[in-house]
C-alpha positions as CSV (number, residue, x, y, z in Angstrom):
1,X,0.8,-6.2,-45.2
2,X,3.1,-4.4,-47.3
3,X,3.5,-1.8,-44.3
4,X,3.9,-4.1,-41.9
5,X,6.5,-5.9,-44.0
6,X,8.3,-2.6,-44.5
7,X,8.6,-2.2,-40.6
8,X,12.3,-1.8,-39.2
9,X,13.1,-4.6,-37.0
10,X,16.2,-3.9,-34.3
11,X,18.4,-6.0,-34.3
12,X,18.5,-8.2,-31.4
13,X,20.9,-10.5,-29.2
14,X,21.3,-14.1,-30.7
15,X,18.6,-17.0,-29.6
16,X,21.1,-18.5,-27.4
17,X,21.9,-14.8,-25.7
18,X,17.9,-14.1,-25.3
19,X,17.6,-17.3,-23.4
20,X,20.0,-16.2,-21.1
21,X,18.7,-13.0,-20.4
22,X,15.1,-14.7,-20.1
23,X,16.7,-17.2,-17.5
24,X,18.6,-14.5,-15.3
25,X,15.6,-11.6,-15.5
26,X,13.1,-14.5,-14.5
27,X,14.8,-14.6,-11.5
28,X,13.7,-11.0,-10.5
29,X,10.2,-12.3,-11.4
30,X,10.3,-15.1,-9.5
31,X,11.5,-13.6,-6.0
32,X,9.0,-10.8,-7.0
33,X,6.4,-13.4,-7.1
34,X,7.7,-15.1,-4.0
35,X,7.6,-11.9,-1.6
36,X,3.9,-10.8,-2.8
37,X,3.1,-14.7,-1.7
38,X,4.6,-14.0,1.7
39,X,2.8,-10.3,1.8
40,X,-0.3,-12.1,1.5
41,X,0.3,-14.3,3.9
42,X,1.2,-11.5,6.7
43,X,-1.7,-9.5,5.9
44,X,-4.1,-12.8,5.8
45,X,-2.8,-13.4,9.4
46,X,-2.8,-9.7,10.7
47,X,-6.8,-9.7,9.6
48,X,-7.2,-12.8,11.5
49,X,-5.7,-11.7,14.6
50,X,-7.7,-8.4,14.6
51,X,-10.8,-10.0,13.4
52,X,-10.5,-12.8,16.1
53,X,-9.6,-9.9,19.3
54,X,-11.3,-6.8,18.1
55,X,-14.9,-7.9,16.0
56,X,-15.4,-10.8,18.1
57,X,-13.8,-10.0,21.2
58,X,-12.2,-13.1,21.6
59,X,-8.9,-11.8,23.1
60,X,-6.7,-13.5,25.8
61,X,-8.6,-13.4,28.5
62,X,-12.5,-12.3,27.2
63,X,-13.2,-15.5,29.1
64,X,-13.2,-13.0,32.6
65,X,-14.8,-10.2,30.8
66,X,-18.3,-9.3,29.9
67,X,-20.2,-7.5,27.2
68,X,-22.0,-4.4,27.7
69,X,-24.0,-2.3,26.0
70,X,-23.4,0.9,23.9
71,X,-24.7,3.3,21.6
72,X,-22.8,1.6,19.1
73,X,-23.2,-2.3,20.4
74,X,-21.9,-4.3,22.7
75,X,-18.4,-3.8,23.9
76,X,-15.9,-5.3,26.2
77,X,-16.1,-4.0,29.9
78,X,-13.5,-1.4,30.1
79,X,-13.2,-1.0,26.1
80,X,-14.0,2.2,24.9
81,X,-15.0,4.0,21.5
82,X,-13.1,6.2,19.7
83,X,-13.8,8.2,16.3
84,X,-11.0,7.9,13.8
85,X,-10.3,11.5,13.9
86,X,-9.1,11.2,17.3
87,X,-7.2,8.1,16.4
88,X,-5.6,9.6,13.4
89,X,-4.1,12.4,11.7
90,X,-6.5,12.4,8.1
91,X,-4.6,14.9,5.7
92,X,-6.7,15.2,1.7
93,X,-4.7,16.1,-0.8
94,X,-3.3,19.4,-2.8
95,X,-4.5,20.6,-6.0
96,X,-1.6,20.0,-8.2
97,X,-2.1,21.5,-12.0
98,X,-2.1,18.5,-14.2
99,X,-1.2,20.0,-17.1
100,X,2.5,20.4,-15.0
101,X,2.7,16.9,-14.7
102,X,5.5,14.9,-16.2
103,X,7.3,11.7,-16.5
104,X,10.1,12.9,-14.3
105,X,10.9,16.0,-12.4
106,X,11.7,17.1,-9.2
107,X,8.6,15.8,-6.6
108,X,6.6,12.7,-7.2
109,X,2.7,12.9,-6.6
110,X,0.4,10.5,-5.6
111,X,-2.9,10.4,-8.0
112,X,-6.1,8.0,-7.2
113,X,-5.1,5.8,-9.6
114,X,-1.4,5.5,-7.9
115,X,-3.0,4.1,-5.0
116,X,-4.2,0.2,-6.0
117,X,-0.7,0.0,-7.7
118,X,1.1,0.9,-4.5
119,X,3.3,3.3,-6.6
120,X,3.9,6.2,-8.9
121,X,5.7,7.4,-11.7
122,X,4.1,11.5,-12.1
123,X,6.5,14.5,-11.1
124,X,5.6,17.8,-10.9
125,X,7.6,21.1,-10.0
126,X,5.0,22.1,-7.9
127,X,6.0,22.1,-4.0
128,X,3.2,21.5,-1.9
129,X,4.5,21.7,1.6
130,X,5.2,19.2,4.4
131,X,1.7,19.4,4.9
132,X,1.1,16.9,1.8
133,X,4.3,14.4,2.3
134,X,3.2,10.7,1.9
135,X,5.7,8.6,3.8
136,X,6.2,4.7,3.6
137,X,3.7,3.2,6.0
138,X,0.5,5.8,5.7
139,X,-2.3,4.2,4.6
140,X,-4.0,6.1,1.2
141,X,-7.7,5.7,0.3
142,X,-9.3,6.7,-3.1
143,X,-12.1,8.9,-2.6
144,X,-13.6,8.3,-6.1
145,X,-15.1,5.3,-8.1
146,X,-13.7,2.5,-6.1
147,X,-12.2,3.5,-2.8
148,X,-9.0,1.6,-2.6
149,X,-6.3,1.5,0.3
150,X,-2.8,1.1,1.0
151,X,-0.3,0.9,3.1
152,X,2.2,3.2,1.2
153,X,5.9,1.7,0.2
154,X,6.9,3.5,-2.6
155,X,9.1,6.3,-0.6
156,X,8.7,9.8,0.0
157,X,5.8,11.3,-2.4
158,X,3.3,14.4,-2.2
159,X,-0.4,13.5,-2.0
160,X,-2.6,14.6,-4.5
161,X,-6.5,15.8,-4.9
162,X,-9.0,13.3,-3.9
163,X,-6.6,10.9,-2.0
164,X,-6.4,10.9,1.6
165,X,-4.0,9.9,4.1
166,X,-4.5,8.5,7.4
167,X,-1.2,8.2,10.0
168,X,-2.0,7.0,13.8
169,X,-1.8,9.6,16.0
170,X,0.1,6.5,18.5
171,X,-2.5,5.2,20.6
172,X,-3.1,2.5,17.9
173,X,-0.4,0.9,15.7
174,X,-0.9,1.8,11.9
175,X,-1.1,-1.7,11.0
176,X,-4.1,-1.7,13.8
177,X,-5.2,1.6,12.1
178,X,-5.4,0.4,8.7
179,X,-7.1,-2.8,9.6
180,X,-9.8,-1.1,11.7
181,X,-10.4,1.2,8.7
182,X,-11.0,-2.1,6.0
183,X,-14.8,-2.9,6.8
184,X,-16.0,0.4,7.1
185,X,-14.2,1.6,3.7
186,X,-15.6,-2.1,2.4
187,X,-19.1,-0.9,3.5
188,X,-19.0,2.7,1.7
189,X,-17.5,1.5,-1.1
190,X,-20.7,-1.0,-0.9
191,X,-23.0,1.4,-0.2
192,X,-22.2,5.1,-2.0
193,X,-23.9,5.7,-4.8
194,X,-23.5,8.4,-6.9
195,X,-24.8,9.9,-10.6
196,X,-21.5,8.8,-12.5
197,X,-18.8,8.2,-9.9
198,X,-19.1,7.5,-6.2
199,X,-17.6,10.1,-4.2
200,X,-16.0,9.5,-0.6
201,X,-16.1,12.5,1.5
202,X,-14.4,13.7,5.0
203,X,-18.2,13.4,6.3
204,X,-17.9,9.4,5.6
205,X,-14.5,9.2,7.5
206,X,-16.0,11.4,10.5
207,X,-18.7,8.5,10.8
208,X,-15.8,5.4,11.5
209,X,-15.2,4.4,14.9
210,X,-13.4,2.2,16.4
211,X,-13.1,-0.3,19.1
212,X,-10.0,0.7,22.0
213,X,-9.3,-1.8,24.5
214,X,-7.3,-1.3,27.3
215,X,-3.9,-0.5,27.8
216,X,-2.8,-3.6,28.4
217,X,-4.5,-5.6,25.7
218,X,-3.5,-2.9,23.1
219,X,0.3,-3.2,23.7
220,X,-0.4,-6.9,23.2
221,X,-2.1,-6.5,19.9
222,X,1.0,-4.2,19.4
223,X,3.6,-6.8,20.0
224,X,1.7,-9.3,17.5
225,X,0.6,-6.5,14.7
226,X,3.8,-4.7,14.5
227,X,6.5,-7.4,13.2
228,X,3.8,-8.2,10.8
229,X,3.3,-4.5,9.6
230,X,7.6,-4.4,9.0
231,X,8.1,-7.5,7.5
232,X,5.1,-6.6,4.9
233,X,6.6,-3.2,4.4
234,X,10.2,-4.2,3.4
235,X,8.8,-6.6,1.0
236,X,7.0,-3.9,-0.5
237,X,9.6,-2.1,-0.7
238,X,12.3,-4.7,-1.9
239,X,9.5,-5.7,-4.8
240,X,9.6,-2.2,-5.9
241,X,13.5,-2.3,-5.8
242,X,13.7,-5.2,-7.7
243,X,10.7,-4.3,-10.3
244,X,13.4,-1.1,-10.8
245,X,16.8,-2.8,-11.6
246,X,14.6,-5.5,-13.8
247,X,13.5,-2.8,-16.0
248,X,16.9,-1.3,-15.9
249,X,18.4,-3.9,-17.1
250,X,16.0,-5.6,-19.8
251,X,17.1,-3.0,-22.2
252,X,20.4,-2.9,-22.0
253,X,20.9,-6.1,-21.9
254,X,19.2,-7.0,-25.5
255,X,21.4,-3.5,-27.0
256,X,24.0,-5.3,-26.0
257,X,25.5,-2.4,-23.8
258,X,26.1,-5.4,-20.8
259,X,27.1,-8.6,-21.1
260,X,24.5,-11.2,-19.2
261,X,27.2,-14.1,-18.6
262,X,29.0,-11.2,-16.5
263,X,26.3,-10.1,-14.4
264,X,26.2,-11.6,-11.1
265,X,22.7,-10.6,-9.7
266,X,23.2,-11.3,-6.2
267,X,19.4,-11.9,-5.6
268,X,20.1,-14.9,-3.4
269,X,21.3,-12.2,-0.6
270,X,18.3,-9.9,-1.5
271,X,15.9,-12.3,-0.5
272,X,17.5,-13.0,2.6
């Protein structure tokens, strides 16, 4: 106790000031909160759409089209199967040294553990090439431990070792892309097993295919899928914005560098 009694306490803003920095930084919380409700609600309603047309084939129309059979089940007439490697460009990432890592720095990387979080704060001075850009909209899986995906919206980043990326070649949207890949990632991550950590491996990917329908039916899906896939990306990308001038602000706001009654935050037009 007497060390903790002896500890240095800043001095900070007076009560009436910290509740009015509570009250305006809330704010950023609260629209935060308010656009992962409506990402939730977009991705709830793309997985319904593709579960409804492309599990159960119950697309406009199926009525006038029958099943047949395949080697890997029973598929509209007319549909076809494709392996994910010829739907997609699948890039693994590049060996950066981690001992080069840093807080900030000139490229940002993109580690496993980035990938659940949807962002990254490691830089390294390593340049790995075009080859390994992550852009916003690529979906990123974890190949170790659990095998989490995103759709990327934290800008332009390199992809490290033991995450991969998969971008749609164009035959399929990426939203489509992505949620053709959720069940089978669910099912590995279900079903690899390994001594210490589970390990996810191109040989897995190579085994995904997926169901094509016609031309016709995909630009469709298209038409639905894709205001979805925008809408969800900008909010993404707006939370992270906002997360960023939040943090910015907290602390010079209680050093008393700005003053809050001056500070017009404008967030009614950012969550327009």
């Amino acid at each position: 106790m007497e060390d903790i009694r002896a500890l240095p306490i800043p001095e900070l803003p007076p009560l009436q000031a910290q509740r009015q920095i509570g009250a305006r930084l809330s704010a950023f919380d609260d629209l935060i909160e308010n656009n992962r409700r409506r990402i939730e609600i977009l991705e709830e309603m793309a997985r319904l759409l593709y579960r409804e047309w492309f599990v159960y084939f119950r697309f406009p129309g199926h009525e006038d089209v029958e099943l047949v059979d395949s080697d890997l089940g029973p598929i509209p007439d007319g549909w076809a199967w494709r392996n994910l490697f010829d739907l997609a460009e699948v890039g693994f990432g590049f060996s950066f040294k981690s001992k080069r890592f840093a807080e900030s720095g000139k490229f940002r990387v993109i580690r496993i553990r980035d990938v659940p979080k949807n962002t990254t704060g490691t830089f390294t001075d390593e340049d790995a090439g075009e080859r390994y850009e992550v852009q916003d909209g690529d979906t990123l899986i974890g190949m170790d431990g659990d095998f989490h995906m995103c759709r990327w919206a934290d800008g332009l980043a390199y992809l490290n070792q033991r995450v991969a990326r998969i971008r749609t070649k164009g035959q399929l949207s990426q939203l489509h892309l992505h949620l053709a890949l959720e069940q089978p990632i669910r099912r590995f991550n279900e079903t690899i097993i390994g001594t210490t950590v589970a390990h996810l491996g191109k040989r897995h990917l190579e085994e995904i295919w997926v169901a094509e329908p016609p031309p016709l039916l995909l630009a469709a899906a298209t038409q639905h899928l894709y205001p979805m896939f925008e809408l969800e990306l900008n909010l993404r990308k707006q939370n992270g914005v906002l997360r960023e001038a939040r943090d910015l602000l907290l602390p010079r706001l209680v050093a008393g560098e700005l003053d809050v009654s001056e500070i017009d935050l404008g967030l009614e037009a950012v969550g327009t």
